[in-house]
N, C-alpha and C positions, 0 to 999 in steps of 0.2 A: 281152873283155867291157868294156864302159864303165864309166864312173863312175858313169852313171844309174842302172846293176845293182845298186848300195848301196845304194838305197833303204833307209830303216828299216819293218823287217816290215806296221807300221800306215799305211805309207803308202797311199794309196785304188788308186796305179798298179802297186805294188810285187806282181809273181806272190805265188800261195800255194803254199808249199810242203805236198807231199805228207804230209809226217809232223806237219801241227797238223790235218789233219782230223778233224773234230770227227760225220761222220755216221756212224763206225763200217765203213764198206765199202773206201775206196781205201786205207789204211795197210793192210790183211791181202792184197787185192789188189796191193801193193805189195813187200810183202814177199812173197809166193810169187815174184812176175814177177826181183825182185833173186834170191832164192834159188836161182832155176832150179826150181821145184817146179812139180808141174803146176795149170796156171789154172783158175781155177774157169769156168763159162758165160758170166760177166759179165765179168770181168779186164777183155779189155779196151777193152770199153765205158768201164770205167771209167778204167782208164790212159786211154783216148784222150781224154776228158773233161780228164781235170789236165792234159796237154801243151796242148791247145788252151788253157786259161785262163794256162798258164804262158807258150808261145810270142807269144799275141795283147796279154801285156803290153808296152803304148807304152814300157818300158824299155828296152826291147832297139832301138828303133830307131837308125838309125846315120846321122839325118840328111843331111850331103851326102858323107858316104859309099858311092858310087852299087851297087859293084858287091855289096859287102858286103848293102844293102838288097835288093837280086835275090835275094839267096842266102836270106835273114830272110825276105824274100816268097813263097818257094819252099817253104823248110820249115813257114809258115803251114799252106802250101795244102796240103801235104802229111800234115799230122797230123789233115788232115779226112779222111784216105782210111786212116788205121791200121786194118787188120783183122783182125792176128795177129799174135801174142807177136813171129815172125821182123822185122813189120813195124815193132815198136815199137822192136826193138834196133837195126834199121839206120838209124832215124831219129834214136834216142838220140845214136848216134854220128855223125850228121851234125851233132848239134847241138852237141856238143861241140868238135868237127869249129869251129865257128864262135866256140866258147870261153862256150856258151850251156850250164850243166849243171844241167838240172831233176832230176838224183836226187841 
């Protein structure tokens, strides 16, 4: 992770994390997908929603870091195609995988 990743929360570039949503559906959504419980019809649309606002933050780019940025560009494109719980834990762990941890 870089240094940019420290962002303070209120910064405009800085991800949102999961557990300050405030519409009431992704933290229950959230907590079933970490518990292993079963998802509700929507899960995850909505997981796939936070990853995409969390991965498409400009924080995480790694400038002329070329190969690193393949790999950031990769997982971009890839958290537009999440279709199932299976899909989100292998990307979870890709992203971590990069030292990127959105839960």
């Amino acid at each position: 992770m870089t240094e940019r990743a420290l962002l303070p929360p209120d910064d405009p570039q800085a991800p949102r994390y999961w557990m300050y949503e405030v519409g009431g559906k992704l933290v229950p959504a959230m907590k079933r997908y970490l518990e292993g419980t079963r998802a509700f019809p929507d899960d995850v649309n909505l997981i796939r929603a936070y990853l995409r606002q969390w991965i498409d933050s400009p924080v995480w780019d790694h400038g002329n870091e070329a190969e690193m940025q393949r790999d950031l560009d990769e997982l971009r494109r890839k958290a537009r195609e999440l279709r199932t719980i299976s899909d989100i834990t292998t990307w979870v762990e890709q992203a971590l995988d990069l030292g990127i941890d959105p839960l």
